[in-house]
PLY file of the C-alpha trace (Angstrom):
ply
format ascii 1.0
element vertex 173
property float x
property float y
property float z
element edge 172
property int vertex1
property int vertex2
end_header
-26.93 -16.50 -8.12
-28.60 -12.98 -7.58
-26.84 -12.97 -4.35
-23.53 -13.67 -4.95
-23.25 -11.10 -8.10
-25.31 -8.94 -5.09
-22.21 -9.68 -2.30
-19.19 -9.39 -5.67
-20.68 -5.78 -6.50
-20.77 -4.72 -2.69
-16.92 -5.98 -2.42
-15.83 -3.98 -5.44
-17.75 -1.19 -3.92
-16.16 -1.26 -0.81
-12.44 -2.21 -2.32
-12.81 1.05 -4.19
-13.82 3.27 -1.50
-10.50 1.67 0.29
-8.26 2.67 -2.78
-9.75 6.20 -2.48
-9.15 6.89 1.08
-5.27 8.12 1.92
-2.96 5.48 3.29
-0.61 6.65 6.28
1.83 4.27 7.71
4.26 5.15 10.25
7.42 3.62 11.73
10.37 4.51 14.19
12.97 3.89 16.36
11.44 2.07 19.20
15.00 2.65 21.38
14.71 6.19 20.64
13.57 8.24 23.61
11.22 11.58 22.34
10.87 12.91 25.04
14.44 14.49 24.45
13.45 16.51 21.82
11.57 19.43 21.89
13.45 21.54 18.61
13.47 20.74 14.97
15.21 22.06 11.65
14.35 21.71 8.32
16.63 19.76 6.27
14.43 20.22 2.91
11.23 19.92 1.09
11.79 18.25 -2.20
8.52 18.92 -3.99
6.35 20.83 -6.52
7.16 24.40 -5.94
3.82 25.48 -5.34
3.62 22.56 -2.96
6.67 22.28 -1.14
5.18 25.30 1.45
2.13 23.98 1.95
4.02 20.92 2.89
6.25 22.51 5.28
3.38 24.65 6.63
1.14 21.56 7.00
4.23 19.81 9.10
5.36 22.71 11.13
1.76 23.15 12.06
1.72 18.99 13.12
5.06 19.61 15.08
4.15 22.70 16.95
0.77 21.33 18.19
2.74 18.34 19.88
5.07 21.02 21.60
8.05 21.07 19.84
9.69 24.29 18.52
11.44 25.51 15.35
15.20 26.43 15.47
17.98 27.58 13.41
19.47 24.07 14.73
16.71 21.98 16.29
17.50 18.80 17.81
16.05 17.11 15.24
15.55 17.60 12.07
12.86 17.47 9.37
12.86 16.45 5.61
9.69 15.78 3.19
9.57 14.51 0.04
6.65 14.02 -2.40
5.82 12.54 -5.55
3.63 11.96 -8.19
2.80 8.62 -10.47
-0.03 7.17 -12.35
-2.37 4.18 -11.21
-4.44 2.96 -14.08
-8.08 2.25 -13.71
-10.37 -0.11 -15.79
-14.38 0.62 -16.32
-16.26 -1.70 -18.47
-19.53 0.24 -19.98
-22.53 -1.92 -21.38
-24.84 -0.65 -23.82
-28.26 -1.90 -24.25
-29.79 -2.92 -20.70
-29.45 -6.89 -20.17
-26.27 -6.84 -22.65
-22.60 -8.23 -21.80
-21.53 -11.51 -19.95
-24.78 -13.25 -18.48
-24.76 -16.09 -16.41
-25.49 -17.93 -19.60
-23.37 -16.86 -21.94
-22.71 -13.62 -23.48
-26.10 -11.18 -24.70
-26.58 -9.04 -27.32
-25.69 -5.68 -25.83
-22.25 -4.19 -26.38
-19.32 -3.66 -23.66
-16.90 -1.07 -23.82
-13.75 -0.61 -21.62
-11.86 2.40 -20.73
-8.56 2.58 -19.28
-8.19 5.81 -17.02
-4.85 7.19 -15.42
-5.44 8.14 -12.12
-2.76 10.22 -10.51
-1.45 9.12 -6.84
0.58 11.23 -4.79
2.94 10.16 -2.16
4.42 12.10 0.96
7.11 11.00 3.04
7.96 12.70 5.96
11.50 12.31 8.06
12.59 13.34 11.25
15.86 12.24 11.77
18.38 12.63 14.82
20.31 16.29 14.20
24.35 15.38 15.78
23.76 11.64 14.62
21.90 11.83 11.25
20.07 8.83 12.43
16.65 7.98 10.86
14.04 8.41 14.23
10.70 8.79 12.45
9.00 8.10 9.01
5.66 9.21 7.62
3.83 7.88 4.73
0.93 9.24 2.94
-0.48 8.14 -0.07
-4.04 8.81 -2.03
-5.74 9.88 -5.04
-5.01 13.62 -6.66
-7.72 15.68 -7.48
-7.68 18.30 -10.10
-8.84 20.73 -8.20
-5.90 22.29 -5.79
-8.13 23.01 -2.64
-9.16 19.42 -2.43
-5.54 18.21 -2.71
-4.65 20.91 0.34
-7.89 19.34 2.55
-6.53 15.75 1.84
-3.08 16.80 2.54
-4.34 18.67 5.98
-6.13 15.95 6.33
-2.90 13.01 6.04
-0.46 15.38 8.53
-3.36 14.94 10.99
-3.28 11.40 10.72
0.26 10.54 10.01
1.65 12.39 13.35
-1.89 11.48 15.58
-0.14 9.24 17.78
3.18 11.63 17.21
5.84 11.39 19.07
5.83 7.39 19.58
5.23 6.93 23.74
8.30 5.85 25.26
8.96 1.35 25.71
8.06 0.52 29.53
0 1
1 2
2 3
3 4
4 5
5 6
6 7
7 8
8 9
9 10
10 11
11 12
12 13
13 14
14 15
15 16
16 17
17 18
18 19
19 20
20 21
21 22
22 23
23 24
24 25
25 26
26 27
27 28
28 29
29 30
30 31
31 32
32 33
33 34
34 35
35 36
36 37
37 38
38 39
39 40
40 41
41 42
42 43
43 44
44 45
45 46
46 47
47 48
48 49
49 50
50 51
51 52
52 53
53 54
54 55
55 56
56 57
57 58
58 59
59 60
60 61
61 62
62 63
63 64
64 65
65 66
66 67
67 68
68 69
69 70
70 71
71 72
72 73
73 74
74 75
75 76
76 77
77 78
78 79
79 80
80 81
81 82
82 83
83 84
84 85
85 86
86 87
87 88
88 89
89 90
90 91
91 92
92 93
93 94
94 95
95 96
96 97
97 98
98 99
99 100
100 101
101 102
102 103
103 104
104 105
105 106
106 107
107 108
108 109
109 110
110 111
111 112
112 113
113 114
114 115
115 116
116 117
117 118
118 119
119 120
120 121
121 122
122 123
123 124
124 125
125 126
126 127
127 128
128 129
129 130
130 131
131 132
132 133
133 134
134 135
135 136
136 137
137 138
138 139
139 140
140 141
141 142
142 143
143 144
144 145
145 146
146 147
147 148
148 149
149 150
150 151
151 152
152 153
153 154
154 155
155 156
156 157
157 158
158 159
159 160
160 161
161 162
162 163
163 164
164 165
165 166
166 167
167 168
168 169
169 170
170 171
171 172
């Protein structure tokens, strides 16, 4: 028994360091061709306002390191959008060492649960074909918000890096 409440209690470990790393998913047009464009345009950033240039600064940054170039009129163009929602989380406290469910039966101590709102934030990120409007490219982060703004700015820094790693998609042989 010792070892399967030992394996249970390394799974919820591990399932809540998974919940606390950011999420990126990507997805595109796999007939596009990107090697054709080398110039983008922002369309908008709909976000916080003391977020929305960090978000265009953390993108042009992505963008510019893979070689393309901002334009008045790029060949494509860019648009991010972020938002914010709450994720609850449940903690169960015992008092009195030994107390709570036992294998046995419930003990003596006493259990106390707490519900806690954790805010997530989501980016998406959209490149989409300038003359034709069309949808090329879509980035999604998602993670846990700190309260602390400098952390929030690493973990976005750290998202653009991973959302546009393999940025732009290698052309179908």
């Amino acid at each position: 028994m010792k070892h399967t409440a030992a394996r249970f209690l390394l799974l919820l470990v591990a399932g809540a360091a998974v919940l606390l790393a950011a999420k990126v998913i990507t997805d595109y047009d796999h007939n596009v061709d990107f090697g054709r464009y080398h110039t983008y345009s922002w369309l908008k950033v709909r976000a916080d306002p003391l977020w929305a240039d960090r978000i265009r600064s953390a993108v042009d940054s992505q963008l510019t390191a893979k070689g393309w170039t901002p334009a008045a009129e790029g060949d494509a163009s860019v648009a991010a959008f972020e938002s914010t929602a709450t994720q609850p989380r449940i903690e169960t406290f015992y008092d009195n060492f030994g107390g709570g469910w036992r294998w046995h039966g419930w003990g003596d101590g006493i259990a106390t649960t707490e519900v806690e709102n954790i805010p997530i934030g989501t980016l998406v990120v959209d490149i989409f074909d300038t003359p034709t409007k069309k949808l090329l490219w879509r980035g999604v982060a998602k993670d846990t918000l700190s309260e602390k703004p400098e952390k929030n700015e690493k973990k976005l820094d750290k998202a653009m890096a991973e959302m546009f790693e393999h940025f732009p998609p290698k052309p179908k042989e």
